[in-house]
C-alpha positions as CSV (number, residue, x, y, z in Angstrom):
1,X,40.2,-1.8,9.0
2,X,42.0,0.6,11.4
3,X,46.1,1.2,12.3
4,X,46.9,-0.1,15.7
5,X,49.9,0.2,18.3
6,X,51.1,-2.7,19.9
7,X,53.2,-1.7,22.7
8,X,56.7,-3.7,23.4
9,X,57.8,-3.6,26.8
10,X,60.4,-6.4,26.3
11,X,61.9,-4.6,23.6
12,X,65.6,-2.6,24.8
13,X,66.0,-0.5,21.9
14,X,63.5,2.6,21.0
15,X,60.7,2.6,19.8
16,X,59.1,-0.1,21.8
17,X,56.4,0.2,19.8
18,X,55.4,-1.1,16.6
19,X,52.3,-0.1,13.7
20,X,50.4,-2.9,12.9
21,X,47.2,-2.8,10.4
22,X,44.3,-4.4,11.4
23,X,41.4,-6.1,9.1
24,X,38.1,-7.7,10.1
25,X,36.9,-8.2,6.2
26,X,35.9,-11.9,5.4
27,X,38.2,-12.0,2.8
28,X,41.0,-11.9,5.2
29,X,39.9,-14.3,7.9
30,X,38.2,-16.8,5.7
31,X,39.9,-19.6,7.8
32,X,40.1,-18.0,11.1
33,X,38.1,-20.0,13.9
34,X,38.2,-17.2,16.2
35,X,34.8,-15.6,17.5
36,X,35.8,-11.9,16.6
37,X,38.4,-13.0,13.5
38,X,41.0,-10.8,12.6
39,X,43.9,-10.2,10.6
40,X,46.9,-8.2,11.7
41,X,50.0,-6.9,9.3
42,X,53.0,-4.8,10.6
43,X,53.7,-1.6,9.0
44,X,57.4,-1.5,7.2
45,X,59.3,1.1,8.7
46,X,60.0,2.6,5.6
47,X,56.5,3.7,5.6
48,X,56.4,5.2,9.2
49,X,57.3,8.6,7.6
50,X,54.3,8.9,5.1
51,X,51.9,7.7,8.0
52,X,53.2,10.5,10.8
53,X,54.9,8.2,13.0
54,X,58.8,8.5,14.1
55,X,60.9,6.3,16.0
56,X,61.0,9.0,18.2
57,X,57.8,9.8,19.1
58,X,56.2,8.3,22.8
59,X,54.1,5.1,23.3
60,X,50.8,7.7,23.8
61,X,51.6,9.6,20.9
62,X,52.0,6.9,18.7
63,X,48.5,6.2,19.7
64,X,46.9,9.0,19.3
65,X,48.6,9.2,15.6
66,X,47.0,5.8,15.4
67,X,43.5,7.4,16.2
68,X,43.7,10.6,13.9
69,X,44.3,8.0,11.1
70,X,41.8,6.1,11.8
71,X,39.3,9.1,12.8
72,X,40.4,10.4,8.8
73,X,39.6,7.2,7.1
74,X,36.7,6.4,8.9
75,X,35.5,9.7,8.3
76,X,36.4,9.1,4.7
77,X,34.2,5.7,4.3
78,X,31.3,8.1,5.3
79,X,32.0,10.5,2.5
80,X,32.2,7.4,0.0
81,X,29.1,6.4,1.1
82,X,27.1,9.2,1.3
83,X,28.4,10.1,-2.5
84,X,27.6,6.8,-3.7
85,X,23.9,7.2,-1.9
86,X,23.6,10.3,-3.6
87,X,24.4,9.1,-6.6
88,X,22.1,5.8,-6.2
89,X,19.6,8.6,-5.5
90,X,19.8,10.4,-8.5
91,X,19.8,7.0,-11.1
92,X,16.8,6.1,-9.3
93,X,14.7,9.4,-9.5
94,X,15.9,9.3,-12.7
95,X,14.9,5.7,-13.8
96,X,10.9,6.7,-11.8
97,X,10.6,9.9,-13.4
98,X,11.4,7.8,-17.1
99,X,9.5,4.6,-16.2
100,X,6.7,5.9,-13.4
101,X,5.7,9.5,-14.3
102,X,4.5,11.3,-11.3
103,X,1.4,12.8,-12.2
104,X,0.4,9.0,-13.3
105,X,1.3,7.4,-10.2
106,X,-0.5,9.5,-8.7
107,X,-3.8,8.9,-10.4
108,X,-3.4,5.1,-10.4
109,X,-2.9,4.9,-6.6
110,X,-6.2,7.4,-5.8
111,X,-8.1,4.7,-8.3
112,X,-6.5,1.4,-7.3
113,X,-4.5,1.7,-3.9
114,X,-6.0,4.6,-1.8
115,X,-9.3,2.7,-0.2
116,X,-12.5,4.4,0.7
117,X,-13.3,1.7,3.6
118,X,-10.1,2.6,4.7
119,X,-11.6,4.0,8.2
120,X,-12.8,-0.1,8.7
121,X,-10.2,-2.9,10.0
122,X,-11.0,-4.9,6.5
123,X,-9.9,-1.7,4.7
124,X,-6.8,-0.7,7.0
125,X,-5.8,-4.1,6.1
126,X,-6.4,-4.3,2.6
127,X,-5.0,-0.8,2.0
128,X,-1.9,-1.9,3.8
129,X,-1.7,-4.6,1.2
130,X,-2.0,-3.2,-1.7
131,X,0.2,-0.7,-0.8
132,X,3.1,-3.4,-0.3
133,X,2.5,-4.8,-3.4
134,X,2.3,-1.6,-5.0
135,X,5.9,-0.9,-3.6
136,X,7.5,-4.2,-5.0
137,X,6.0,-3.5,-8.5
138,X,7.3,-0.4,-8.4
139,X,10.5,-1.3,-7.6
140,X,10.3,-4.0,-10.0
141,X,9.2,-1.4,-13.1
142,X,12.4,0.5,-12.1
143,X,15.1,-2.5,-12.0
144,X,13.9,-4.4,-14.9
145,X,14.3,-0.9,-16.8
146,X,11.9,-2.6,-19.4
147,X,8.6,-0.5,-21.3
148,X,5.6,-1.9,-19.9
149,X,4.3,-2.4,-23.8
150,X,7.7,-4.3,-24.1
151,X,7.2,-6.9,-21.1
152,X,5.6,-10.0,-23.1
153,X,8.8,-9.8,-25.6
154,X,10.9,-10.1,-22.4
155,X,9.9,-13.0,-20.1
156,X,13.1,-13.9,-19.4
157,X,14.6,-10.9,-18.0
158,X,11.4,-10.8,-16.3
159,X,11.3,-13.9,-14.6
160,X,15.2,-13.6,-13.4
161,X,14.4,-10.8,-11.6
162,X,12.2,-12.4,-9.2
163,X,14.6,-15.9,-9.6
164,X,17.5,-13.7,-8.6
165,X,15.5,-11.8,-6.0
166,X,14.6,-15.4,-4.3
167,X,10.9,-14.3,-4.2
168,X,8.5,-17.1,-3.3
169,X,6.0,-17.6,-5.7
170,X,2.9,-16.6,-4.0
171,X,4.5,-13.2,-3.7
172,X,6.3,-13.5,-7.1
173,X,2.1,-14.2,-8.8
174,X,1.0,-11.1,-6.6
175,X,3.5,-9.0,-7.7
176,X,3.3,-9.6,-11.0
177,X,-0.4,-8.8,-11.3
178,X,0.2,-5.8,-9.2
179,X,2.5,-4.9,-12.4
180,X,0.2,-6.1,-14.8
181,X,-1.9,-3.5,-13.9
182,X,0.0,-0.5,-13.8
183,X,1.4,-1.5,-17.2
184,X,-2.8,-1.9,-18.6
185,X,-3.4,1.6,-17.3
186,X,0.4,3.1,-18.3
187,X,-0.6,2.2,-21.8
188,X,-4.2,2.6,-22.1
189,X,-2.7,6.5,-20.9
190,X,-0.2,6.7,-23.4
191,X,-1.9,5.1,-26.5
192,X,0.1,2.1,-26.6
193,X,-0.5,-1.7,-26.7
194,X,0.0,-4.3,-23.8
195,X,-0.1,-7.8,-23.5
196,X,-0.1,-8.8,-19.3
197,X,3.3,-10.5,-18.2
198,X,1.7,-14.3,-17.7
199,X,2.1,-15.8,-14.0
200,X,5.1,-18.1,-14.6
201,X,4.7,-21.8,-15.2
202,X,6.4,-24.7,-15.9
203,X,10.3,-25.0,-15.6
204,X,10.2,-21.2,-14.7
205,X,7.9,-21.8,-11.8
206,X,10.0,-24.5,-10.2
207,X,13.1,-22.2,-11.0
208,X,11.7,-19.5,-8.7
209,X,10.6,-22.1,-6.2
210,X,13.8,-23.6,-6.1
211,X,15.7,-20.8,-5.8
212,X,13.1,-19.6,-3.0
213,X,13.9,-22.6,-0.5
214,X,17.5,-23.0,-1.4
215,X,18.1,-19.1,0.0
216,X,20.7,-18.9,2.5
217,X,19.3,-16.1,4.2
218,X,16.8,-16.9,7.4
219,X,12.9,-17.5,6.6
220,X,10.5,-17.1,9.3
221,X,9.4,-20.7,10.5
222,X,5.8,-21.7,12.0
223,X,6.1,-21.5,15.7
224,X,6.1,-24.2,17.9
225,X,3.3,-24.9,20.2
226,X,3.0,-23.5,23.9
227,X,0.5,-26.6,26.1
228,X,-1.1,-25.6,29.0
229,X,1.0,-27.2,31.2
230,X,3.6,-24.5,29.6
231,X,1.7,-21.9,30.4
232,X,0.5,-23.0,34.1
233,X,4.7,-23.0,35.0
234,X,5.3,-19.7,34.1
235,X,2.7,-18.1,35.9
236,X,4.6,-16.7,39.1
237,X,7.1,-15.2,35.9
238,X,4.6,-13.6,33.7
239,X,3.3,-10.3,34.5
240,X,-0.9,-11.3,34.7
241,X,-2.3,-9.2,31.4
242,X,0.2,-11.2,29.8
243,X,-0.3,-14.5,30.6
244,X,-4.8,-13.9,30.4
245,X,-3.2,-13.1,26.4
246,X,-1.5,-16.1,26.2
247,X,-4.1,-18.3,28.3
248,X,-7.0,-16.9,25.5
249,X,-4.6,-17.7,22.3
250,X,-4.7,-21.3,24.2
251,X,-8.0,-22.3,24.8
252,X,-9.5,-20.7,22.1
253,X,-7.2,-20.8,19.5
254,X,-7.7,-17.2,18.3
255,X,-5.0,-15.2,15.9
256,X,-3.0,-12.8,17.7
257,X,-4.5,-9.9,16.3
258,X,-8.4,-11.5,16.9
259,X,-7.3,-11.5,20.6
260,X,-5.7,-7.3,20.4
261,X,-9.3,-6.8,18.7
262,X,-11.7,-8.5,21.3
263,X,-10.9,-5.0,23.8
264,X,-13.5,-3.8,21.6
265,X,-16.9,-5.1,22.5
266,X,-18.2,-5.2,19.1
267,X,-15.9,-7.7,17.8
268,X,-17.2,-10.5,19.9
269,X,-20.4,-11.5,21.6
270,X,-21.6,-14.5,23.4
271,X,-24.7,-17.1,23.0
272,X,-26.0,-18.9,25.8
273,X,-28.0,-21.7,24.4
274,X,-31.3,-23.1,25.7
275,X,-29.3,-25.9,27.5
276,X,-26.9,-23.2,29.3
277,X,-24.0,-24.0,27.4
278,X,-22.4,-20.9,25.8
279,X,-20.8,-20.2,22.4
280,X,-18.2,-17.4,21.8
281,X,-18.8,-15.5,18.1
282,X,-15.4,-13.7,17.3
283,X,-15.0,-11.6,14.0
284,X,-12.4,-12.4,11.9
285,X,-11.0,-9.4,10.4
286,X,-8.5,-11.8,8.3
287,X,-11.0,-12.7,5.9
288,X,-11.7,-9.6,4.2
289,X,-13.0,-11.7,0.6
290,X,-16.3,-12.8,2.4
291,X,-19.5,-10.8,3.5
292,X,-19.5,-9.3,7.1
293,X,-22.2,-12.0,8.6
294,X,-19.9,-14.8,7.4
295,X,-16.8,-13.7,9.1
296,X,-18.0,-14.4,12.5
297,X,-16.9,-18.0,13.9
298,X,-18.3,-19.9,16.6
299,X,-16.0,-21.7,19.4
300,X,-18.3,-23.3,21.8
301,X,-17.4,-23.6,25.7
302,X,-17.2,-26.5,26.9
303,X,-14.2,-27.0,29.0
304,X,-13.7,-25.4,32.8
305,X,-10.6,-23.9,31.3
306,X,-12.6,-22.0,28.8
307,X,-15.2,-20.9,31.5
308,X,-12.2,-19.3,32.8
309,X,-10.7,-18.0,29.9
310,X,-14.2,-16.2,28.9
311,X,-14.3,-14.8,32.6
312,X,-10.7,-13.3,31.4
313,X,-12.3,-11.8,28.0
314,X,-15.3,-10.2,30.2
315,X,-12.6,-8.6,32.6
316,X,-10.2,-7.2,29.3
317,X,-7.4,-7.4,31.9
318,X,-5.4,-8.7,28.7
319,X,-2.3,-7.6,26.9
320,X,-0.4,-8.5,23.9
321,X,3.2,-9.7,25.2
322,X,6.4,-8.9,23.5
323,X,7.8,-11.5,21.4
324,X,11.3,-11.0,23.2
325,X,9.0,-11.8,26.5
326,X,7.4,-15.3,24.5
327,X,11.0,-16.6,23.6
328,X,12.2,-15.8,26.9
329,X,10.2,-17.8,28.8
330,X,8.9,-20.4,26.1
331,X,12.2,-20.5,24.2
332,X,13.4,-19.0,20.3
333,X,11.1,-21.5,18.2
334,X,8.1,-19.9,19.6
335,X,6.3,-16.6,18.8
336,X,2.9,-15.2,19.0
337,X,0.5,-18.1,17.3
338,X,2.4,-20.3,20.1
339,X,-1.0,-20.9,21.8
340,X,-3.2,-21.1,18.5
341,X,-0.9,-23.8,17.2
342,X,-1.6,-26.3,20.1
343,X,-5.1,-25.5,19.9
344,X,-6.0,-28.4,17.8
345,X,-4.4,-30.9,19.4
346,X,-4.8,-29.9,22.5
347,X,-8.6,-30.4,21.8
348,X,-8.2,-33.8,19.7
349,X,-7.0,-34.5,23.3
350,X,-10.5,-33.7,24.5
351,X,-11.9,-35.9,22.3
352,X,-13.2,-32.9,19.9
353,X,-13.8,-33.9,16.2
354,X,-11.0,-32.5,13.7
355,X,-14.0,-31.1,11.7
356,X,-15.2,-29.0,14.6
357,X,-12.0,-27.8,15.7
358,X,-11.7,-26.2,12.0
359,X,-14.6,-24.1,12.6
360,X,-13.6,-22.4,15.4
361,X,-10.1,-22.0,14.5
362,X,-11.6,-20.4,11.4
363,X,-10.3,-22.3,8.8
364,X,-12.5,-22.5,5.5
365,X,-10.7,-26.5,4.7
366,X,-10.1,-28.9,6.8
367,X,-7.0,-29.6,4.8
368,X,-5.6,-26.4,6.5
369,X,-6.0,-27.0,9.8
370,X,-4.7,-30.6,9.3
371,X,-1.2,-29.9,7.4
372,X,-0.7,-26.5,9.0
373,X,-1.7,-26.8,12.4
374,X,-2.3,-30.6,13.9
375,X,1.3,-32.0,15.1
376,X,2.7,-34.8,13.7
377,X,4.4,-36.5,16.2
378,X,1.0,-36.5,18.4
379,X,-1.6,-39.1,18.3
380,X,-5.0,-39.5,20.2
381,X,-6.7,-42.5,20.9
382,X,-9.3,-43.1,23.5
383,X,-9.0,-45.0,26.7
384,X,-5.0,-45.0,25.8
């Protein structure tokens, strides 16, 4: 909202000038089709007094009235804000220091989020984990403004916070478990009972996964694919390190961060095979629940198109692109698993079994690499 002059050159009497008051809040331009919508009001005369403005004053010093207003009520929207961050600041220090004591908090993180594996990938990532998890529970001990001792006698006020928050309920469970402990070692500390906060079921489950989908806000969708025929047009347009990342993801259908980690030598190897034939092993640093030896997967070579994209891995001339860079040339549906999510059909196309193309993507069910990454408006029949 801002004062504006709107200068009238027509006009034979003086001023020929008039104060108008501009507003670009919703509530005002609810049915304005405009692409910048706006609502403009001119300013009573009677009020040109209070305001500093005179029918006598110039068309540029009308103006720059206009702009010390403006300069003195933006600069008084700052001051609002700041005070009423300040204050937010306060209640919320407050409501930790009442509901997560310091000296506490910090004991619980050394024993449950602080890793000592954090130097490893497996432990980066796990750390990294817990910690966001640890954040959201933290936040929810604070808003829910509930004793941990007192959460089974509350479900409802419970389970509306993460209804109202539009939390899926993957997160919502992980979350709530993440809670679950800090209240068990809260109490056990202070000498108090607890019963855990139980994962919600039933009509409160589909409540939070209702009110999950039915968001308005914008949820990250699974990227289209990128084919090779995709790739092979934009080759004069893509910078080489670039499109070697993009030509790996393709052919074989490695994670974004599996390709980043194969510039270190010990995260892959390869097999040659008493026949000749060769076999890629890459480590998968995703699965952090299984033992070192079983994260490694095999994706066999077989095609020219591999030949050359393990020539590419032996080089490392590779580089993760930018996602602004994918969507520019690839368009806005597709990000960074582009490549991995034409991998399987690309080699059902081959004539490579579904079952085999789940092992080297990595997948511990088929079921996931059917529903999650095989396209359903593809088929592949031989000799079609």
């Amino acid at each position: 909202m801002s004062y504006y002059i709107r200068h009238l050159p027509w006009k034979k009497s003086h001023p020929q000038w008039k104060v108008q008051f501009v507003s670009y809040k919703k509530v005002d331009v609810t049915n304005s089709t405009a692409i910048k919508p706006k609502k403009e009001w001119d300013v009573p005369k009677e009020r040109w007094k209070a305001l500093g403005f005179h029918s006598t004053l110039t068309l540029e010093e009308a103006r720059s009235r206009a702009t010390q207003l403006n300069a003195q009520a933006s600069l008084k929207r700052q001051e609002e804000l700041v005070r009423k961050l300040e204050l937010d600041r306060l209640n919320l220090s407050t409501r930790m220091l009442a509901g997560l004591p310091s000296e506490f908090v910090a004991e619980f993180e050394d024993r449950f989020i602080r890793r000592h594996d954090s130097e490893t990938l497996a432990g980066k990532r796990a750390r990294s984990r817990a910690q966001t998890l640890w954040n959201a529970a933290q936040s929810f001990v604070i808003r829910v403004g509930i004793d941990p001792s007192e959460w089974f006698f509350h479900l409802p006020e419970i389970y509306d916070y993460f209804y109202q928050r539009e939390y899926s309920i993957r997160y919502t469970t992980a979350v709530l478990r993440m809670a679950n402990l800090w209240g068990y070692f809260i109490c056990r500390k202070l000498g108090r009972p607890f019963l855990a906060t139980p994962i919600p079921r039933g009509y409160e489950r589909q409540r939070i996964i209702d009110a999950y989908y039915k968001r308005q806000r914008t949820r990250r969708k699974a990227s289209a694919p990128i084919t090779h025929e995709m790739l092979l047009k934009t080759e004069t347009r893509i910078n080489r390190p670039n499109f070697n990342w993009i030509f790996l993801s393709i052919w074989f259908g490695l994670r974004p961060k599996e390709i980043d980690n194969l510039t270190d030598l010990s995260s892959w190897s390869v097999e040659t095979l008493g026949n000749g034939r060769e076999i890629l092993w890459v480590f998968q640093t995703k699965l952090i629940a299984l033992p070192p030896d079983d994260r490694w997967k095999p994706i066999p070579v077989v095609f020219e198109e591999q030949k050359t994209a393990l020539e590419i891995l032996r080089s490392l001339n590779f580089k993760r692109p930018l996602i602004k860079t994918i969507r520019y040339h690839f368009g806005d549906e597709v990000d960074l698993y582009g490549g991995r999510k034409g991998f399987s059909d690309l080699m059902l196309s081959r004539e490579q079994t579904l079952e085999n193309i789940s092992i080297w993507m990595g997948h511990s069910t088929l079921d996931r690499t059917w529903r999650n990454y095989k396209s359903r408006k593809r088929f592949h029949l031989k000799g079609f």
